[in-house]
N, CA, C and O of each residue as an XYZ file, in Angstrom:
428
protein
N      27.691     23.984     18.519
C      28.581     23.198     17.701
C      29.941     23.091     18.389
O      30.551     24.073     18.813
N      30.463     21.576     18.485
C      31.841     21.635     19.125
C      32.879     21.928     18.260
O      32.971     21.192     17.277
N      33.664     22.801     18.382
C      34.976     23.237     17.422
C      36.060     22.800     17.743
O      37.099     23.461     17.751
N      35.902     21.118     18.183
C      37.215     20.758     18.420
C      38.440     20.696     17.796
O      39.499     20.364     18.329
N      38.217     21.124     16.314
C      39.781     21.459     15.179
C      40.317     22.349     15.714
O      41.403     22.629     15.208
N      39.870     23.247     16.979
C      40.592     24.341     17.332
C      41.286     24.363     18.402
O      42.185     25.157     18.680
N      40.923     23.579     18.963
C      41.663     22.725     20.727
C      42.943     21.848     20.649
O      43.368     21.095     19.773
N      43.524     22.300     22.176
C      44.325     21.583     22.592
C      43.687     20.310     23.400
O      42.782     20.569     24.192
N      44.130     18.865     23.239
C      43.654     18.270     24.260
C      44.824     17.737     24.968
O      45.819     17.769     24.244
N      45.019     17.310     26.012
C      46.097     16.558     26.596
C      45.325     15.819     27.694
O      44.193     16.114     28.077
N      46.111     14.794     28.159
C      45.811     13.820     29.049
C      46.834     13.104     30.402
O      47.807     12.377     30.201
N      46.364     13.488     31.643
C      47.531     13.283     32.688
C      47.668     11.227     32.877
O      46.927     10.245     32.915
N      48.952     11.537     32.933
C      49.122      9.638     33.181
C      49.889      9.482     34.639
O      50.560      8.534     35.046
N      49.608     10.560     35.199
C      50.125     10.372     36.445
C      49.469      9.468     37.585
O      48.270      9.746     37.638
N      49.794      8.540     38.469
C      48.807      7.637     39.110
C      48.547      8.780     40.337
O      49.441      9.433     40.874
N      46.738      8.876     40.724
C      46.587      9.862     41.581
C      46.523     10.955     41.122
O      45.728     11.748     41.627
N      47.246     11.302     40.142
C      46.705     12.684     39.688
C      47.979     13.814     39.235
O      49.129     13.383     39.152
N      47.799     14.698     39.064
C      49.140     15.529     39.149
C      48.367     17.352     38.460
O      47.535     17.584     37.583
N      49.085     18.182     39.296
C      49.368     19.775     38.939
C      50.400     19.852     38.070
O      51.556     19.439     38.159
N      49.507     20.763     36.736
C      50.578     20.925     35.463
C      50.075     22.319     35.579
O      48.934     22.732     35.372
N      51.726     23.324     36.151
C      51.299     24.669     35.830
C      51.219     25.491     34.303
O      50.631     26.515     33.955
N      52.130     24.491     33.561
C      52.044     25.372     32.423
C      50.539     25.049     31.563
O      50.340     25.408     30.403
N      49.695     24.401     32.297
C      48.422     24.644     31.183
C      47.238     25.889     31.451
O      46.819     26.432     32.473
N      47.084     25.966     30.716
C      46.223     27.279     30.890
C      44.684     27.307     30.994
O      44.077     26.668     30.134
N      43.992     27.947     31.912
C      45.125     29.888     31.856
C      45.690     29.976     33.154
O      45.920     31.143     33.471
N      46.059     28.940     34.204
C      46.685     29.705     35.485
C      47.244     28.382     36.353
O      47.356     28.438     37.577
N      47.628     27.024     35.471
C      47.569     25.465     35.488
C      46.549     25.288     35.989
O      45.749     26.100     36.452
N      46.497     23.546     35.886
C      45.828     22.654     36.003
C      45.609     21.571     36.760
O      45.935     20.582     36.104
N      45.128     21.213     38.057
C      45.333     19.560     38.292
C      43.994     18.872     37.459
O      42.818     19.149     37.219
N      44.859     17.930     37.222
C      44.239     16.803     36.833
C      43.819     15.221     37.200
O      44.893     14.719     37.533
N      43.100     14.507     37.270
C      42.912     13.238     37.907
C      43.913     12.127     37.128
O      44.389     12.473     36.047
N      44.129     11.236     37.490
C      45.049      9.856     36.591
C      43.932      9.692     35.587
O      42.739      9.651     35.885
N      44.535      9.582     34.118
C      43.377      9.658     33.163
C      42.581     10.541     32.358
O      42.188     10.316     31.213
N      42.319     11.859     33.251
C      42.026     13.217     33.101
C      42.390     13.812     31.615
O      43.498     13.973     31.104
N      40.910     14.121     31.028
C      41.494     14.538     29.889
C      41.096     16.185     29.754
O      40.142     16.731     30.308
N      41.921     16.710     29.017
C      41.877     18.273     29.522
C      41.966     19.281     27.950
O      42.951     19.325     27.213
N      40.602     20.047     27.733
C      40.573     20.914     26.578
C      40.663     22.149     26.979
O      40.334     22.582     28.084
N      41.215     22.869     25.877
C      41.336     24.276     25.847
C      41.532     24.905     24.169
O      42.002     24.346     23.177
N      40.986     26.223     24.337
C      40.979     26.769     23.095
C      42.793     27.296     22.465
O      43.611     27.865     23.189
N      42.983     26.994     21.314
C      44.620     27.152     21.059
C      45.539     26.251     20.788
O      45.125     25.095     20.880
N      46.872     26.399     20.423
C      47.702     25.698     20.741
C      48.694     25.647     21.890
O      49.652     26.420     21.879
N      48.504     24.716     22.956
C      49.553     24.881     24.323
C      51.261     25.247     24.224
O      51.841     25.766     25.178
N      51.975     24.892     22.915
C      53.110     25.318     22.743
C      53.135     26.739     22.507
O      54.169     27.223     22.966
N      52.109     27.895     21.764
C      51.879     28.979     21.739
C      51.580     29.853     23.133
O      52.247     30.808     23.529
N      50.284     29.217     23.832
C      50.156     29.686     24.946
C      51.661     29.412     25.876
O      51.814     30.259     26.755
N      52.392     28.714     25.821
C      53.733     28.642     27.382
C      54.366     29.439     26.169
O      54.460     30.599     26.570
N      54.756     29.372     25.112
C      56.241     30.745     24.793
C      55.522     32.270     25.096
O      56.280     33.218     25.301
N      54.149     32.467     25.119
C      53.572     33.660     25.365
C      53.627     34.021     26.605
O      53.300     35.167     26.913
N      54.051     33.106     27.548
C      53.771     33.241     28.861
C      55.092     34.337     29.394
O      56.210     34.496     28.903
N      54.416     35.012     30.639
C      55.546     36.403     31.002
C      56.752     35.118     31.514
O      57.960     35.344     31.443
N      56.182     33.749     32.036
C      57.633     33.217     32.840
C      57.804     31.884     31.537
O      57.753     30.713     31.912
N      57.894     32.033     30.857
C      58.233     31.155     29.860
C      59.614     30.089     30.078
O      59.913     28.950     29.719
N      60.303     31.291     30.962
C      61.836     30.410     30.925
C      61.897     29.132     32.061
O      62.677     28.184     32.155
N      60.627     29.572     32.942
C      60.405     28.647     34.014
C      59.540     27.468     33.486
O      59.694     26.336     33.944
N      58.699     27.724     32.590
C      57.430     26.626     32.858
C      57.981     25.715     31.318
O      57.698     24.528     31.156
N      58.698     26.438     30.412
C      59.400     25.450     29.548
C      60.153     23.970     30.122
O      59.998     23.000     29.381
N      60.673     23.831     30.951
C      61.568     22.923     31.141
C      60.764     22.483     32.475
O      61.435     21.721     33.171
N      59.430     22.798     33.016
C      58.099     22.016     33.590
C      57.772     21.394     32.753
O      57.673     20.201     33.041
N      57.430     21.777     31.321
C      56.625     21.157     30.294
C      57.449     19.950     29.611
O      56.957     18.851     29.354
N      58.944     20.378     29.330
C      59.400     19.520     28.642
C      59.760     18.278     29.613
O      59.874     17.140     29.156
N      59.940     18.591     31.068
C      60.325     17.453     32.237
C      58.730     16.349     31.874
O      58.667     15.145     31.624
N      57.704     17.321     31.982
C      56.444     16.297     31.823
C      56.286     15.781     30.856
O      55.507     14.841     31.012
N      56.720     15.915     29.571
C      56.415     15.303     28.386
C      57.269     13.963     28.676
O      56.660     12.898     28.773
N      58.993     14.013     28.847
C      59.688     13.272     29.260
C      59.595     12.443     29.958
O      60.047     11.354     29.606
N      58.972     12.583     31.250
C      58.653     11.633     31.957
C      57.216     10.866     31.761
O      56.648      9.983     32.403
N      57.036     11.278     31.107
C      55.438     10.560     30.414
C      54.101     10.855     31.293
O      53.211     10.056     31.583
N      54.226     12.366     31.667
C      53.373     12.551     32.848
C      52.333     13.155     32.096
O      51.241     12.999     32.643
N      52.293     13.747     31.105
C      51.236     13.899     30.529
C      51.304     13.857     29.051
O      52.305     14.104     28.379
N      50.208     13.539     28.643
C      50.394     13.123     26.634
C      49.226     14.221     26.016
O      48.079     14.434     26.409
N      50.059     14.872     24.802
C      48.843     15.516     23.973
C      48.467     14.839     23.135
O      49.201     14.222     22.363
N      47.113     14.828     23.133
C      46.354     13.671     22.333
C      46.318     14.595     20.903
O      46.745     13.987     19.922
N      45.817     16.121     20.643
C      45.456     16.563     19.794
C      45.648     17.826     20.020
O      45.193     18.381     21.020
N      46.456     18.525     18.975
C      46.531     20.014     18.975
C      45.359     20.946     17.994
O      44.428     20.286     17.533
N      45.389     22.115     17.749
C      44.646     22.562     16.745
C      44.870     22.450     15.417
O      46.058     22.636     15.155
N      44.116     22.194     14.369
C      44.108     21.186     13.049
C      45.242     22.426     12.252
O      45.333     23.600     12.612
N      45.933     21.851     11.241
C      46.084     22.890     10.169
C      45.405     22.838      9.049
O      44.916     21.851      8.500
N      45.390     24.396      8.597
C      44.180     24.821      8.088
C      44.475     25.477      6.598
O      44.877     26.609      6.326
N      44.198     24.573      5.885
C      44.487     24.475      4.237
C      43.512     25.192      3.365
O      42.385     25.124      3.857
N      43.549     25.871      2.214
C      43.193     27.090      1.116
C      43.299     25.796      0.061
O      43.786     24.886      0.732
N      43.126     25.459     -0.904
C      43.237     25.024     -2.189
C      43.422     26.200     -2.896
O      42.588     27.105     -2.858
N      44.703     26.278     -3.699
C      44.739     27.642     -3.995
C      43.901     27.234     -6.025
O      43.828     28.085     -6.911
N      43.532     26.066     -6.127
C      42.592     25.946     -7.319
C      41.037     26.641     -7.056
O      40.471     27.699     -7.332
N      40.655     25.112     -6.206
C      39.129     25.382     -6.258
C      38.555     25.872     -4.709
O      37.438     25.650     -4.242
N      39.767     26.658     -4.036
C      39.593     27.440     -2.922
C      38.794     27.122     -1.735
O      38.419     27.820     -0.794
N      38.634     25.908     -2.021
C      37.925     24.725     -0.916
C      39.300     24.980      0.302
O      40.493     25.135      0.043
N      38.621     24.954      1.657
C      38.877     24.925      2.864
C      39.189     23.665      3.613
O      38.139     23.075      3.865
N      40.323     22.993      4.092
C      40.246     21.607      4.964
C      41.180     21.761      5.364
O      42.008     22.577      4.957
N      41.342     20.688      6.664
C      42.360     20.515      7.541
C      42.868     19.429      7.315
O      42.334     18.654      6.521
N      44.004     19.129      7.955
C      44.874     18.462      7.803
C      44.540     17.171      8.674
O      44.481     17.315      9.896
N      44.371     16.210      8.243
C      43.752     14.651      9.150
C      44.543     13.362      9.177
O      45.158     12.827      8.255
N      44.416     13.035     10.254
C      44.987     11.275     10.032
C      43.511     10.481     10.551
O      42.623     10.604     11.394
N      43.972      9.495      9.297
C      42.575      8.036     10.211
C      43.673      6.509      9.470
O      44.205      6.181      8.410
N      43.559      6.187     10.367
C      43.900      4.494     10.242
C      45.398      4.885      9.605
O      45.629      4.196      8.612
N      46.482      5.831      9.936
C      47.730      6.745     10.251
C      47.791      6.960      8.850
O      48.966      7.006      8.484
N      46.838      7.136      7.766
C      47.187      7.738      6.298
C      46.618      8.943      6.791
O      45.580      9.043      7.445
N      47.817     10.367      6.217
C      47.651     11.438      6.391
C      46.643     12.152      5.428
O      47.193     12.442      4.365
N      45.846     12.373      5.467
C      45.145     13.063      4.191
C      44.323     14.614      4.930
O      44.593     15.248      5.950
N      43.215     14.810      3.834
C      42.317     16.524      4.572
C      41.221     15.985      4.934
O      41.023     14.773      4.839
N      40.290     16.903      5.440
C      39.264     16.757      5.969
C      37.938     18.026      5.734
O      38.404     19.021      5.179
N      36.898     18.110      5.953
C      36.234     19.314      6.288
C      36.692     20.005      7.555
O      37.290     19.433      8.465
N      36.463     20.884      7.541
C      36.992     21.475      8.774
C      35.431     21.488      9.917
O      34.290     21.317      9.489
N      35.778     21.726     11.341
C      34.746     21.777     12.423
C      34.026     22.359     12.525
O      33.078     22.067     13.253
N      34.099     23.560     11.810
C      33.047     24.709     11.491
C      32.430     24.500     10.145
O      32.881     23.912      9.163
N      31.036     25.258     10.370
C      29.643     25.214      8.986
C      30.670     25.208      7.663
O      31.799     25.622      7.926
N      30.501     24.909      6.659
C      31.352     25.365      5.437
C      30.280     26.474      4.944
O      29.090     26.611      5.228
N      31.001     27.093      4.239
C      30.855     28.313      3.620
C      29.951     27.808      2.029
O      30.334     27.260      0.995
N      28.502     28.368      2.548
C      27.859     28.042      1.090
C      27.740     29.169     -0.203
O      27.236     28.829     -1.273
């Protein structure tokens, strides 16, 4: 089963390609186009990082310059505190609403 509610995805728009060290676990090159998953959220993984003070202002130069785009982070993950139903947080056609979540539901 794919658990993509739990992934980071991002995508390089660099022509030719480009090395992004802050993706994890040790950077990344990527192709022009290149789309790139990982388990987590990538803003969690770089403040965790031992060189954080370095690869912050890598990350924020690449966002800036439009060198790479996150398509999708990991979902947030909602309780109904009524009927204790489980969902995430969704957009389709940009109305924000919930969803089932990526994993089996709980019978």
């Amino acid at each position: 089963m794919a658990l993509t509610c739990l992934y980071t995805t991002v995508k390089c728009n660099v022509d030719g390609g480009a090395y992004f060290g802050f993706l994890p676990p040790f950077g990344v090159h990527l192709d022009e186009d290149e789309e790139y998953s990982f388990f987590g959220n990538l803003i969690d993984k770089i403040a965790n990082r031992r060189d954080y003070q370095r690869v912050i202002p890598s990350f924020e130069e690449s966002l800036n310059e439009e060198e790479i785009s996150i398509l999708s982070t990991p979902a947030v993950i909602l309780q109904d505190a009524v009927t204790e139903d489980v969902k995430i947080l969704a957009l389709s056609n940009e109305a924000l609403g919930t969803d089932d979540p990526c994993w089996p539901a709980e019978e």
